[in-house]
C-alpha positions as CSV (number, residue, x, y, z in Angstrom):
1,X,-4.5,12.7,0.5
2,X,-0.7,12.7,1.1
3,X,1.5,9.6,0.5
4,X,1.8,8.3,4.1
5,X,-1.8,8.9,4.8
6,X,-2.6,6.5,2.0
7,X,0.2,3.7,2.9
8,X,-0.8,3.6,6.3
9,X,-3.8,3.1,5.2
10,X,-3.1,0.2,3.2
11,X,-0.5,-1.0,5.9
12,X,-3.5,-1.3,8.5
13,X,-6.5,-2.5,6.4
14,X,-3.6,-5.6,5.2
15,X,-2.9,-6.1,8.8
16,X,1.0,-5.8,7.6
17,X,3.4,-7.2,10.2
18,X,6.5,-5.8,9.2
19,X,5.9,-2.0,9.5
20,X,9.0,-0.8,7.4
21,X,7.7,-2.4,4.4
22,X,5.1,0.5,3.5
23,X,8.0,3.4,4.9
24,X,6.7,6.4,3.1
25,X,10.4,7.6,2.4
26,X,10.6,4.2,0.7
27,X,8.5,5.9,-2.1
28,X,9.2,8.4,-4.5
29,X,6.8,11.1,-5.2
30,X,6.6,9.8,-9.1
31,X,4.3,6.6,-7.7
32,X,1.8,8.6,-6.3
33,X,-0.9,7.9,-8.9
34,X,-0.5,4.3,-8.5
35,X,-0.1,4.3,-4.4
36,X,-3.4,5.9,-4.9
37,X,-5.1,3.6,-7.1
38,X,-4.0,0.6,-4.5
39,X,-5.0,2.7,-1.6
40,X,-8.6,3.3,-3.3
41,X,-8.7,-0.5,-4.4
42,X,-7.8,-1.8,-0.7
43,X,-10.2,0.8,0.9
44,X,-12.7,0.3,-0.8
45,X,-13.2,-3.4,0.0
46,X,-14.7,-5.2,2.6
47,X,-12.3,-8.4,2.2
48,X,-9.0,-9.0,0.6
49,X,-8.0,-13.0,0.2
50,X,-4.4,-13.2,1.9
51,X,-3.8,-13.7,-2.0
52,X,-4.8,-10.8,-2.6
53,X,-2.8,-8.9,0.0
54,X,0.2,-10.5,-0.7
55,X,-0.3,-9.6,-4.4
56,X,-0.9,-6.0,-3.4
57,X,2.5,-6.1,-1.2
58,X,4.3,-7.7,-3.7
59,X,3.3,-4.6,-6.5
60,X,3.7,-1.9,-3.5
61,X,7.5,-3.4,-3.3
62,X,8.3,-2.9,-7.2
63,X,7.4,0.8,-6.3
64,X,10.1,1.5,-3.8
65,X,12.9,3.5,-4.5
């Protein structure tokens, strides 16, 4: 799965309001491992606390370029 497959992914399943936060340009190709790991952890759930989310944005952020 390609990087902005998975962000938008995560971007919709967080219900993110501020769309140019996940930009895939924002991301270099060196994070992929761990875009996927938060993409797998966020699908795979049927509920993430807003603590949770906003943990998950907040680690997402330290990845951008």
């Amino acid at each position: 799965m390609d990087k902005e497959t998975m962000l938008k992914e995560i971007e919709s399943r967080l219900k993110v309001v501020n769309k140019g936060m996940l930009n895939p340009d924002d991301f270099s190709d060196a994070h992929m491992e761990e875009i996927a790991e938060y993409h797998k952890m966020v699908t795979s759930r049927n509920e993430i606390s807003p603590m949770e989310q906003s943990a998950i944005l907040e680690e997402l952020s330290k990845l951008r370029k």
